[in-house]
N, C-alpha and C positions, 0 to 999 in steps of 0.2 A: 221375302221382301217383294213390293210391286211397287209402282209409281201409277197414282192417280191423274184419272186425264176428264174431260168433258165429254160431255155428251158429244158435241160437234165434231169433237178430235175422235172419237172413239167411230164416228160415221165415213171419216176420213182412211181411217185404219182397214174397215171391213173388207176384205176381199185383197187386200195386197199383202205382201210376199214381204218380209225380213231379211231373208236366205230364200236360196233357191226356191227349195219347197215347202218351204216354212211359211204359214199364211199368220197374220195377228188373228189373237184371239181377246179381245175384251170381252171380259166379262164385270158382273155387278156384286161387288162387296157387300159383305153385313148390313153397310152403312148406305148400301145404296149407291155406291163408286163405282162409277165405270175405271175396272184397272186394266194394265198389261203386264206381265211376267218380267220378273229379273230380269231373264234372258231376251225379251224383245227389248229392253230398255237397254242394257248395255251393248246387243249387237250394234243396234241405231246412235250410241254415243262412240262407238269406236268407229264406225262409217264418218261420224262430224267430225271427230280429229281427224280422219285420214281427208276431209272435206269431200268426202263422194256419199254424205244422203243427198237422197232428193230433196228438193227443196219445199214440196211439201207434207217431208215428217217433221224438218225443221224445229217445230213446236220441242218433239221426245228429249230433245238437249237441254231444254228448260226445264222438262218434269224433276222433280225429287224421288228419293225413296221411300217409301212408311210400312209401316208393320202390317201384315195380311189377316187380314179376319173373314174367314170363307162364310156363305151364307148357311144357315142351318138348316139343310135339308132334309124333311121326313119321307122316312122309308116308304112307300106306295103299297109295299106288298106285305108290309103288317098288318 
């Protein structure tokens, strides 16, 4: 599962930290979705119940979940 976010949200994301050292990772869908991982999305919804995100990941509490369909990557070194 991942939850799909924007472009803008996804610009937002780059370079900060979830967890200590855990930085977000979007990446882009089959469909061309900027997503983030199960796990980024649910550490950032247990942070809003506890009411300690920052205020601006804020947005992550609104995402949903959807089915992952990874991009189809061909092998380079065939």
């Amino acid at each position: 599962m991942i939850a799909i976010i924007t472009e803008l949200q996804k610009n937002i994301l780059i370079g900060k930290t979830f967890e200590q050292d855990s930085y977000f990772n979007p990446i882009l869908d089959l469909n061309d979705n900027w997503i983030i991982s199960e796990i980024e999305y649910y550490y950032c919804l247990g942070l809003w119940y506890l009411d300690e995100l920052n205020s601006d990941l804020q947005f992550i509490h609104t995402l949903t979940l959807s089915e992952y369909f990874p991009k189809i990557i061909e092998n380079p070194f065939v």
